[in-house]
N, C-alpha and C positions, 0 to 999 in steps of 0.2 A: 831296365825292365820295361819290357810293354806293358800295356794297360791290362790288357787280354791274361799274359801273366800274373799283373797284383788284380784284376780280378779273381785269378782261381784259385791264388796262395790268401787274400782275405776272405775267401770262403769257405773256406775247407773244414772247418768246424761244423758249419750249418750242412755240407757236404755229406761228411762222413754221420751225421745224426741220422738224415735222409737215410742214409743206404744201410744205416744198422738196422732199421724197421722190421721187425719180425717177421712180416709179413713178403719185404722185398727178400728177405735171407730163406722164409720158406718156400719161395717160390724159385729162388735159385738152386735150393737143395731139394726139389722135386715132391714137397710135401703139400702142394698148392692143392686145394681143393676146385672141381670144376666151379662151384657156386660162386668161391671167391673170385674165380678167371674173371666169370659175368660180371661177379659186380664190381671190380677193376675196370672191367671195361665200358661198365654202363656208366660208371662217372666219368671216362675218360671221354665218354660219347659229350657229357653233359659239358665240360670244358674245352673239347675238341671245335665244338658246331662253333663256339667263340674265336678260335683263332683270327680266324679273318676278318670278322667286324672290328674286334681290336686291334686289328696293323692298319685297317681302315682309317680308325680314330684316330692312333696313334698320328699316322701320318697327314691325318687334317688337321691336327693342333700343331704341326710342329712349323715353326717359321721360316722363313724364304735362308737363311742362310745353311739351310740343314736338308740341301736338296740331298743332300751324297746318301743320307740315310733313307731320304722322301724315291728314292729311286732302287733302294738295296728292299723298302718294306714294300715297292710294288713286286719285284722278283718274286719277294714272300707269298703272296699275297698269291701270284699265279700256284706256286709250288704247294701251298697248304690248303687249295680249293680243293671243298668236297671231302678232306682225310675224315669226315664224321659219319660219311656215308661205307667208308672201309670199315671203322668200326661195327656199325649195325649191321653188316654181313657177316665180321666174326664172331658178332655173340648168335648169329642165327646158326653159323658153321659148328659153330662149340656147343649145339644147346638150348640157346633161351630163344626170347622173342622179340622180335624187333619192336612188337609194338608196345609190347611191356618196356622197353627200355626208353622210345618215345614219350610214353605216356606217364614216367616214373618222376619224383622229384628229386633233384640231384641233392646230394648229403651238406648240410650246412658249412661242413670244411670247405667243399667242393664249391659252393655258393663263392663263400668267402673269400677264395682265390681269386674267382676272376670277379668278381664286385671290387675287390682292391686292387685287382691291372685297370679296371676301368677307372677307379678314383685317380690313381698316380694320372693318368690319361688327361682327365679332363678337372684334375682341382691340384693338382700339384707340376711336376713335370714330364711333358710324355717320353721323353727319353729313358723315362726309369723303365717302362713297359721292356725294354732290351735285355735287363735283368730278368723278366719270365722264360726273354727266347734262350738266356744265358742258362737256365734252373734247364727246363723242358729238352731242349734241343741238346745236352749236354749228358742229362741222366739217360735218355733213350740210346745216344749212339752207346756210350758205355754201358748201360745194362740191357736192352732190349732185346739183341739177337740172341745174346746166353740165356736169358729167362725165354725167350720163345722155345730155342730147344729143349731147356728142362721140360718143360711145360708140356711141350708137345709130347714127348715121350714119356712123362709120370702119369697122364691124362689118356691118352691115347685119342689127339685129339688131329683131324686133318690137317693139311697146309693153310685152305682157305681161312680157318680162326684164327690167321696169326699176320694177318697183310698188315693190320697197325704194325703192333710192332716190329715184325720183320721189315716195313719199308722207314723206319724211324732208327735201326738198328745200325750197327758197323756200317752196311753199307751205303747210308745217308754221312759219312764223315765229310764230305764236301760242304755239306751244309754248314760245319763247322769251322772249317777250314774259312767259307763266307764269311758267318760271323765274328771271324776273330779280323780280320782285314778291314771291316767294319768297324768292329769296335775300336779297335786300334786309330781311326781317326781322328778317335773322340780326346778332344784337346781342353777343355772346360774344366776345370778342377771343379766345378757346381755339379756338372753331368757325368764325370766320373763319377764323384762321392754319392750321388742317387745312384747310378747304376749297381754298383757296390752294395748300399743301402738297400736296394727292391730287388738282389739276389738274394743275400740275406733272407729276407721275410720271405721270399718263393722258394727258397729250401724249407725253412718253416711252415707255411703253407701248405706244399706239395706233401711233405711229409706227413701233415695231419690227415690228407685224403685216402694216405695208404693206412694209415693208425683206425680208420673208420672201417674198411676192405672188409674185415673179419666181421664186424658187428651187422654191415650191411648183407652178408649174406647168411648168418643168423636170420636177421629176422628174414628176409624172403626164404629160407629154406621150414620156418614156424608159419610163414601164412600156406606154405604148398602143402604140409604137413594137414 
């Protein structure tokens, strides 16, 4: 078994938790409210602008024998420039405002995600950060382009509010394909069992920020009110 494999067969618990989310099941079954679109999206804006400083760090902490990945997280690093900037065009495409989503503060779940990729980063080991791209880069090919089109179509919402995830969707599977050649590297019984470990808690994580979705667009739907 590769690594790439006992990482997706030891997570598949934290896995399937994620995808039961009511919230990720209403929006595949087309019952997505536009409110919730926004505020899905405005928190994805608030841990999206992150990506790249974290493959930054990632890859400042990591030591001279670890170039193979020190060279896989600059590729990253070109490919996930600016994707925070796609977002604030779709919540303007769909509706909201850019500057409202600017000026907003991202949801304590949402906090907490990327304040724990930074900690693994710089107090524990950065190779764990591989587990977020493992969580992120895994749920979007599998769920992204089927939630864009329910979405789009329950909504009636243009092409332009869906460039996230439609360029995160099925047809981003190379990037995975990346990842798993990558990871499959990785030879460290220490940096396996972290990677493992910090998928784990970004299934858990990830999945609190969608458990917030609903609540987050309550309340901005009682201040427009």
């Amino acid at each position: 078994m590769t690594f790439y494999s006992r990482l997706k067969s030891e997570t598949i618990d934290e896995k399937a938790r994620l995808y039961a989310m009511p919230i990720i099941q209403k929006a595949l079954n087309g019952g997505i409210s536009k409110d919730e679109y926004i505020a899905f999206l405005t928190e994805a804006y608030h841990h999206v602008k992150h990506t790249v400083p974290l493959l930054m760090a990632c890859g400042s902490y990591l030591k001279d024998d670890y170039e193979w990945v020190k060279k896989s997280i600059a590729e990253y690093v070109e490919e996930e420039y600016g994707h925070e900037k796609w977002i604030l065009n779709d919540i303007k495409s769909a509706g909201g405002s850019i500057e409202d989503a600017i000026a907003s503060k991202p949801n304590i779940s949402t906090d907490t995600m990327v304040a724990y990729a930074y900690h693994q980063i710089d107090r524990n080991n950065p190779i764990g950060f591989l587990g977020m791209v493992f969580v992120l880069e895994g749920t979007s090919v599998e769920l992204a382009t089927e939630a864009a089109n329910v979405i789009s179509k329950s909504l009636q919402l243009p092409d332009q509010a869906f460039s996230y995830l439609l360029s995160h969707g099925s047809l981003d599977i190379e990037h995975i394909k990346f990842y798993e050649n990558m990871i499959n590297q990785l030879s460290k019984n220490e940096d396996q069992q972290c990677v493992i470990h910090c998928a784990k808690s970004f299934y858990h994580l990830y999945a609190n920020i969608f458990q917030s979705i609903p609540k987050i667009a309550c309340k901005k739907n009682e201040v427009t009110l």
